[in-house]
N, C-alpha and C positions, 0 to 999 in steps of 0.2 A: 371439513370433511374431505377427506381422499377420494377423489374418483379411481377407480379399477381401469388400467386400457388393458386393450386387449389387442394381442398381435394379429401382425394380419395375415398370418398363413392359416392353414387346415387344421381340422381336427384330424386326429387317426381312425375315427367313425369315417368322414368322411371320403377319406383316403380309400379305404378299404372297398365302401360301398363303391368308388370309381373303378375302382379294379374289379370289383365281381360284376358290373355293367359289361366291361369288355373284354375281360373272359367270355362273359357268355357270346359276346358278337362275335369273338372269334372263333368260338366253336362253334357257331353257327354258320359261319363264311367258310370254314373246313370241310362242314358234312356236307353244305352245298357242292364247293370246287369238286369233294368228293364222286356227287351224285352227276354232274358234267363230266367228269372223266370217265365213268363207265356207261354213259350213255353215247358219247363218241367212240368208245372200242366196239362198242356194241353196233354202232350206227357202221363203221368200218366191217366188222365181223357180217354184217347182211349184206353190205354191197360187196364183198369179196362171194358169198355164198349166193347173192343176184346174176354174179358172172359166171360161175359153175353150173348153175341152173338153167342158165341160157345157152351156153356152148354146149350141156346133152342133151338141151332140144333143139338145138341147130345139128347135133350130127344126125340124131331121129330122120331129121326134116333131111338133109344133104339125102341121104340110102332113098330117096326117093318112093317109100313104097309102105303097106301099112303096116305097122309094127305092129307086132307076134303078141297077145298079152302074156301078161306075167311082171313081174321083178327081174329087175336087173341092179348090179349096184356097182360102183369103181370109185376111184378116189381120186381127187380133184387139188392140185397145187394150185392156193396164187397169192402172191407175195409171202412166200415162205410161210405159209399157214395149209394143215392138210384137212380136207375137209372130205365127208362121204357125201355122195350123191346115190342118192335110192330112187329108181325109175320104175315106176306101177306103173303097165298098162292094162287100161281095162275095157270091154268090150261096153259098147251103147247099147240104146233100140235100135239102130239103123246101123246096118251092118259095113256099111262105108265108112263110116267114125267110131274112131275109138278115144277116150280119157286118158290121157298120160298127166301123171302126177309127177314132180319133180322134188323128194323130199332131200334137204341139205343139212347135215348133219356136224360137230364138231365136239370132238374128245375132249371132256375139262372133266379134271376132277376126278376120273372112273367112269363119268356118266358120259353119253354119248346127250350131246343139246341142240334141240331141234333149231334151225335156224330161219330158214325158211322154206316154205312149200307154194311152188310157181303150178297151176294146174291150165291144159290147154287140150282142144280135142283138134286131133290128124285125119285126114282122109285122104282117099286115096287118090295118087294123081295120074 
């Protein structure tokens, strides 16, 4: 009686099934890197619009005196990215303080995207 050997490499079943294993990890290590890369421009995009926020309530603050309510808005450079700053002042109960909202704004797409909004109340000095 003949014995059968049998080689000792892979079947093509088996082959295959290894590659559809790491395909899938590598698509799955893609949409990760993915989802890290725009949560860094994103994490950047707020502290750039943290800096704009702060330098129009530090000029607020410099004018030394209570600010007017209303909207006011201007446009804010930094690191080559332009961003809107939208300044609501609004009136308290106690007529020494007011609410100033700092909303910061950023063109993508057509749409203007909210980025951040810093809120702080002013009185008078």
């Amino acid at each position: 009686m003949r014995c059968k050997r049998r080689s000792g490499g892979f079947t093509l079943i088996e082959v295959l099934v290894a590659l559809a294993v790491v395909a899938v990890a590598l698509a799955a290590g893609v949409k990760a890197s993915g989802a890290l890369t725009r949560a860094a421009e994103r994490q950047s995009a707020q502290w750039l619009a943290q800096l704009c926020a702060e330098n129009a309530l530090v000029q607020l603050r410099l004018a030394r005196q209570l600010p007017s309510t209303g909207d006011n808005s201007s446009a804010c450079v930094q690191a080559g990215q332009t961003m809107q700053v939208r300044i609501s002042v609004q009136p308290t109960p106690n007529p020494i303080f007011r609410r100033v909202d700092a909303v910061v704004t950023q063109p993508q797409d057509g749409l203007d995207v909210n980025l951040l909004t810093v809120s702080t109340i002013m009185g008078r000095y």
